[in-house]
C-alpha positions in Angstrom: 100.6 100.6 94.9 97.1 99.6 94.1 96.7 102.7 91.5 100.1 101.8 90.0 99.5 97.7 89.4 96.1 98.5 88.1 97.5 100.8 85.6 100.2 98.0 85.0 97.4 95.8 84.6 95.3 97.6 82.2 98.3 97.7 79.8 99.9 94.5 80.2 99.9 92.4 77.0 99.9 88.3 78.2 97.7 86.6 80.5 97.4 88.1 84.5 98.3 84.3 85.7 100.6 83.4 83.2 104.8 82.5 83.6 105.3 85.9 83.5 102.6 87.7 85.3 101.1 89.0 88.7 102.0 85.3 90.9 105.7 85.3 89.6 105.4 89.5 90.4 104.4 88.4 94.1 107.0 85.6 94.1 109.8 88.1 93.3 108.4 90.4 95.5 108.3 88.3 98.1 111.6 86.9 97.9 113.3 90.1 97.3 111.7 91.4 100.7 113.5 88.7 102.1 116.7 88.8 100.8 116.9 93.0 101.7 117.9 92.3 105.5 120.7 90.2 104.1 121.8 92.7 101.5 120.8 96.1 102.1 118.6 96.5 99.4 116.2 99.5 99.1 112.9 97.5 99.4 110.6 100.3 97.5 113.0 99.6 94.3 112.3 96.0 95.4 108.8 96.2 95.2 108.9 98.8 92.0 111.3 96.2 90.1 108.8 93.2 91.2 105.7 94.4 89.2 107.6 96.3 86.5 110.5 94.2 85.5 108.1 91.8 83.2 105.3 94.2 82.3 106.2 95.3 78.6 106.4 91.2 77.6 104.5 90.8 74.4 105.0 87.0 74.9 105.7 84.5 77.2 109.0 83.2 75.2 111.5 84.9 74.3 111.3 88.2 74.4 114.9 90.3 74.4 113.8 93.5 74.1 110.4 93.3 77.3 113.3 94.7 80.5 114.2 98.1 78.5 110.4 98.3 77.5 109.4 98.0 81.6 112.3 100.4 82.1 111.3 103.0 79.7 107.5 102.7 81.2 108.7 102.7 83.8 110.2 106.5 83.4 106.8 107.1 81.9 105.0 106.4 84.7 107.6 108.3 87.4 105.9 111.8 88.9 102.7 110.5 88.5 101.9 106.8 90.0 105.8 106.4 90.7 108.0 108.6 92.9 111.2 107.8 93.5 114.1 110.3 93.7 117.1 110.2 90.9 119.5 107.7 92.5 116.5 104.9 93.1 115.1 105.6 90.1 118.4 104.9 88.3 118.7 101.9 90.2 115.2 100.5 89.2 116.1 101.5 85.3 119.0 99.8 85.2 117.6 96.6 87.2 114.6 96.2 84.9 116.5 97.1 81.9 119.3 94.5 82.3 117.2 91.5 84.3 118.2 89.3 81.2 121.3 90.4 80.7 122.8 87.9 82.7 124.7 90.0 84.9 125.8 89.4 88.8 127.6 92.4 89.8 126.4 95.7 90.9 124.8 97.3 93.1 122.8 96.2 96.3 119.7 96.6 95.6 120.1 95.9 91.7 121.7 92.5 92.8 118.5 91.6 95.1 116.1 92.7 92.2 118.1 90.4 89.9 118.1 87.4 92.6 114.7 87.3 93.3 113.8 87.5 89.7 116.2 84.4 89.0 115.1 82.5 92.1 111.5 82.1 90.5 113.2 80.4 87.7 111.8 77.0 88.4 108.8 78.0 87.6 109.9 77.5 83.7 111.8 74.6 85.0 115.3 75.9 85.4 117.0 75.3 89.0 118.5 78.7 90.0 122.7 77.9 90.1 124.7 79.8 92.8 127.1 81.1 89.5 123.6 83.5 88.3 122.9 84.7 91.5 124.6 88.0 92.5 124.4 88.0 97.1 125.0 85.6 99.3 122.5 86.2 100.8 120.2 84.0 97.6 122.7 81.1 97.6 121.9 80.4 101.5 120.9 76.6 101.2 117.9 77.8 102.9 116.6 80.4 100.6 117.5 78.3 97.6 115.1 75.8 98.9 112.5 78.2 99.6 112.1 79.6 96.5 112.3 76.7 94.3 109.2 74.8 96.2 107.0 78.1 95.6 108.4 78.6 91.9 108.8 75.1 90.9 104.6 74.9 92.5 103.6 78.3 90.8 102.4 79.0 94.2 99.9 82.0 94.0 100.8 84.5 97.2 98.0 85.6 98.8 99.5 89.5 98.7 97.9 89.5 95.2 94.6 89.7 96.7 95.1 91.1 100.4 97.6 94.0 99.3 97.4 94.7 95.5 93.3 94.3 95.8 92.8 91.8 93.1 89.8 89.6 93.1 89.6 85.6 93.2 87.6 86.0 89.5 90.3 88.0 88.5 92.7 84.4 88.2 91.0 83.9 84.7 92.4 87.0 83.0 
């Protein structure tokens, strides 16, 4: 994973620590990994989708066009720091590519890539609504809650620097 978010890294256009970079890629992660016992989500497309989904941004606005850029990197990247086989891999395409789009239904594992992406909303000050979530198991009261006090704080998970091998100095990039 380390090989694969420096590579990320090296090519990503905005800011590591801004709105759309490696804290809200740990947030999503994190909350994703949570909502998978609930859902039955396939937690490597989980963890693929977390650091990809936003990584072709060329700003921190509107940006239509940034989930079928991380999607089509994405294919770029599989075989060499990405293995998945065909079925995942067509799930993490199609939940980068349509993040946006606004969609709830689908599969599993799509739907928990799309939650946890939207329960890190608050961070641009939108409260997540139980109507854009896709599982249950993100409009639990509980997990509502949860997320929006780490969004809402732009909390920094300490995964960034214990599992992806980032460095403190590294929050000025």
């Amino acid at each position: 994973m380390r090989d694969l978010l420096r590579e990320i890294l090296a090519n990503y256009a905005l800011p590591w620590f801004g709105t759309h970079g490696v804290s809200h890629w740990a947030r999503v992660l994190e909350t994703g990994l949570r909502l998978a016992p609930g859902t039955g989500a396939n937690p490597q497309v989980i963890q693929l989708f977390a650091v990809l989904h936003d990584s072709k941004r060329i700003n921190e606005g509107i940006d239509p066009d940034h989930g079928r850029r991380a999607a089509d990197y994405a294919a770029r990247l599989r075989g060499s720091l990405m293995h998945l086989i065909n079925s995942d891999f067509d799930l993490l395409y199609h939940a980068c590519a349509c993040h946006t789009d606004g969609l709830t239904t689908g599969d599993r594992t799509v739907q928990t890539c799309w939650d946890s992406d939207r329960l890190d909303l608050g961070r641009v000050d939108i409260t997540p609504t139980a109507e854009y979530l896709c599982t249950e198991a993100a409009k639990e009261t509980v997990i509502l809650a949860w997320a929006e006090g780490r969004s809402r704080s732009r909390l920094v998970p300490e995964l960034i620097y214990s599992e992806w091998g980032l460095v403190k100095a590294d929050r000025n990039i």
